[in-house]
N, C-alpha and C positions, 0 to 999 in steps of 0.2 A: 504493500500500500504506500508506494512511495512518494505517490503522487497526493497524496495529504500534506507533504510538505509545501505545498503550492497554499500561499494565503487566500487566492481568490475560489480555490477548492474545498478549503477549511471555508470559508465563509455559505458554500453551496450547501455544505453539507452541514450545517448546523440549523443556515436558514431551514433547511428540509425537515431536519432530527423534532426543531420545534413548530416547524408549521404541521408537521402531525402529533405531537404530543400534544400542543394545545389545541390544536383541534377538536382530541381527543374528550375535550375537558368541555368544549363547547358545542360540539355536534353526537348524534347515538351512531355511529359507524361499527357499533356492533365491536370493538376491540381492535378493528383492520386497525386502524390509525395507530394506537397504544405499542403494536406490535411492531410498526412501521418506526414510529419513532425513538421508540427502546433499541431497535439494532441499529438504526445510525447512529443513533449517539453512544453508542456501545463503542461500534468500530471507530468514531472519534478520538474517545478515551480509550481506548485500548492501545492506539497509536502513538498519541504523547503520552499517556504514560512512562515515568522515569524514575529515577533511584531517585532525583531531585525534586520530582512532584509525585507524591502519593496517592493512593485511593483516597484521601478526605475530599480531593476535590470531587469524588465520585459524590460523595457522602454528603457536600456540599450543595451541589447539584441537585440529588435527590430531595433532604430537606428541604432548600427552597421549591422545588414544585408540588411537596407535600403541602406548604403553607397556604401556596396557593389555592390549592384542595379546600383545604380548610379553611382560609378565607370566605370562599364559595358556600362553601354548607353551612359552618356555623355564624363565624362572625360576621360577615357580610358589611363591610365600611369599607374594603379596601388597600386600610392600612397592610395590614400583615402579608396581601399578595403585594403590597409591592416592596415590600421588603423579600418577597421569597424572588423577583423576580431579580431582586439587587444579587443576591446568593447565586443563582443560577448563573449569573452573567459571570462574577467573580470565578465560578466552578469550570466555565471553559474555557477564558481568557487565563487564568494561572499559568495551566498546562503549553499556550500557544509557545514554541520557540523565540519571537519577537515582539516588541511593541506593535508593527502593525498590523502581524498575525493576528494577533488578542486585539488589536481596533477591528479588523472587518468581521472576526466570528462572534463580536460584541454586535455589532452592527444585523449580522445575518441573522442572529438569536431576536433581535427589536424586528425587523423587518418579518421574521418566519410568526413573531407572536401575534402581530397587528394583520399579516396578511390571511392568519387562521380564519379571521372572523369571515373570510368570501365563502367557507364550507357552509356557515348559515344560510345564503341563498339557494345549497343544493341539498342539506341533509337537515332532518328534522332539530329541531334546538335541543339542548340538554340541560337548559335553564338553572346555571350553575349558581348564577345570584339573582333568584329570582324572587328567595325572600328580602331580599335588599329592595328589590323593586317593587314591591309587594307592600314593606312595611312605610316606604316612602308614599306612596299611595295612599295610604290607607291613612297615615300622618295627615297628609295635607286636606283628605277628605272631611276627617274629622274635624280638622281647623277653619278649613272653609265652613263647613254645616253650622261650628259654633258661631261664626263672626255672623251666618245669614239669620239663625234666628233671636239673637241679640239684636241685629238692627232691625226686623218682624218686629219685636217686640216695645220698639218706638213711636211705632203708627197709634194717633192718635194723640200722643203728649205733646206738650206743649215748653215752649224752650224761645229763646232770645238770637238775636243775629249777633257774631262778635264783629264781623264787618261784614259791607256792603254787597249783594246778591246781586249779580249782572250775567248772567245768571245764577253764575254758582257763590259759593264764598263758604265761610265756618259760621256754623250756628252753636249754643252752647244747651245742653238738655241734661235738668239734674247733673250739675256739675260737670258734665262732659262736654268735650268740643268735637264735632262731626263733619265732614262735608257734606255739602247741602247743595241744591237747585233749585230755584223757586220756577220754573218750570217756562222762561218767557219773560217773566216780572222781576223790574228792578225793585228791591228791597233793601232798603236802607239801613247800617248799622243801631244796634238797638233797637230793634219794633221786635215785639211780641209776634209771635209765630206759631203755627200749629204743624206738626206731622204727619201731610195726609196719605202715605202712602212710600211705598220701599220696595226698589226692586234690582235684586240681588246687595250691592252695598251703597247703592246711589240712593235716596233720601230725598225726595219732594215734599217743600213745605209752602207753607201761603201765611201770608199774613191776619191775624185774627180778627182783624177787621173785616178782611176780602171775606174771612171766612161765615161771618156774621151775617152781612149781607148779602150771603147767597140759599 
C-alpha cells in the first residue's frame, strides 16, 4: 500500500472512510456503510501505524465517534459531538508522516463528514438528533401558546397610551407596557383606552371615548 504515502491519496481515503461512517450514523443503509467505512479507515491506520505513533490514536478515533453517538441519543446540544469530532481529526492527522499530510486528511475527514448528509436525499433518515429537534419544538410551542393566551387574556381591559398611536405605539395595562395598534386612528399619549381585540400578539385598542359612543 505504498501509494498511501501520497497526501492527496490519504486525503481520498479518509474523505471516503468518513463519508460512510457518518453516513452510517445519518442514513438506515442496513450496516453497508458501517462496514465500508471501518475497512478504510482500518487500512489507513494500519499503514501509518509506527513504533512512534501507537494504537491510542486508534483508540482516539474511536472515542470521538463514540461521542458523537452519544451526542445523538442522549444529550443532544451538540457540545460533546463536537468535541468527539475534534478527537477524531487529532486520531488521523497524529499518524500523517507531514504537516500537510495531516492538513489534507484533516481537510478530507470535514469534507467526507458535511458531504454525508447528500445520503439523506437517497436513503431513509436515521434521525440521530431528533430529540434535539423534537425538544426544541416543543420549547418554542409551549412558549408561543403561553405568550398567545396571556395576550387572549387582555381583551376587554382597559389601560392608558405611554405614547402616541399612529398607528401603532406602547400602551400601558395593569402595570404592563404592550405594543398596541389602534387600528387606522391617531391616538394620543395619555387617553384612556380599551382592548378590543388580539390576534396572535398584535393588540387593537380604541379609545374609551370612541368606544362609548359607538
Amino acid at each position: 500500500m505504498e501509494w498511501l504515502n501520497s497526501a492527496s491519496v490519504g486525503f481520498i481515503v479518509v474523505f471516503l472512510g468518513t463519508l460512510f461512517l457518518i453516513g452510517e450514523l445519518l442514513v438506515r443503509a442496513k450496516g453497508l456503510f458501517a462496514i465500508l467505512g471501518v475497512a478504510i479507515m482500518a487500512m489507513y491506520f494500519s499503514y501509518h501505524l509506527s513504533g512512534d505513533v501507537g494504537l491510542w490514536v486508534v483508540i482516539l478515533y474511536m472515542v470521538g465517534l463514540v461521542m458523537i453517538v452519544i451526542d445523538g441519543k442522549v444529550i443532544t446540544d451538540g457540545t460533546i459531538a463536537l468535541l468527539g469530532v475534534l478527537l477524531m481529526i487529532i486520531g488521523i492527522a497524529v499518524p500523517a508522516p507531514n504537516f500537510i499530510y495531516g492538513a489534507l486528511v484533516s481537510m478530507g475527514f470535514l469534507v467526507g463528514g458535511f458531504s454525508s448528509a447528500l445520503f439523506l436525499k437517497v436513503f431513509p433518515s436515521r434521525n440521530l438528533w431528533a430529540k434535539m429537534t423534537l425538544k426544541d419544538r416543543l420549547t418554542g410551542d409551549i412558549g408561543y401558546n403561553s405568550i398567545n393566551e396571556r395576550y387572549h387574556e387582555l381583551v376587554g381591559k382597559q389601560g392608558r397610551t405611554i405614547s402616541s398611536l399612529r398607528p401603532t405605539g406602547t400602551i400601558e395595562v395593569e402595570g404592563e407596557q404592550y405594543s398596541a395598534t389602534s387600528g387606522g386612528h391617531w391616538i394620543e399619549a395619555n387617553s384612556d383606552i380599551i382592548i378590543t381585540s388580539v390576534d396572535g400578539t398584535r393588540i387593537l385598542i380604541k379609545k374609551i371615548e370612541d368606544e362609548k359612543s359607538e
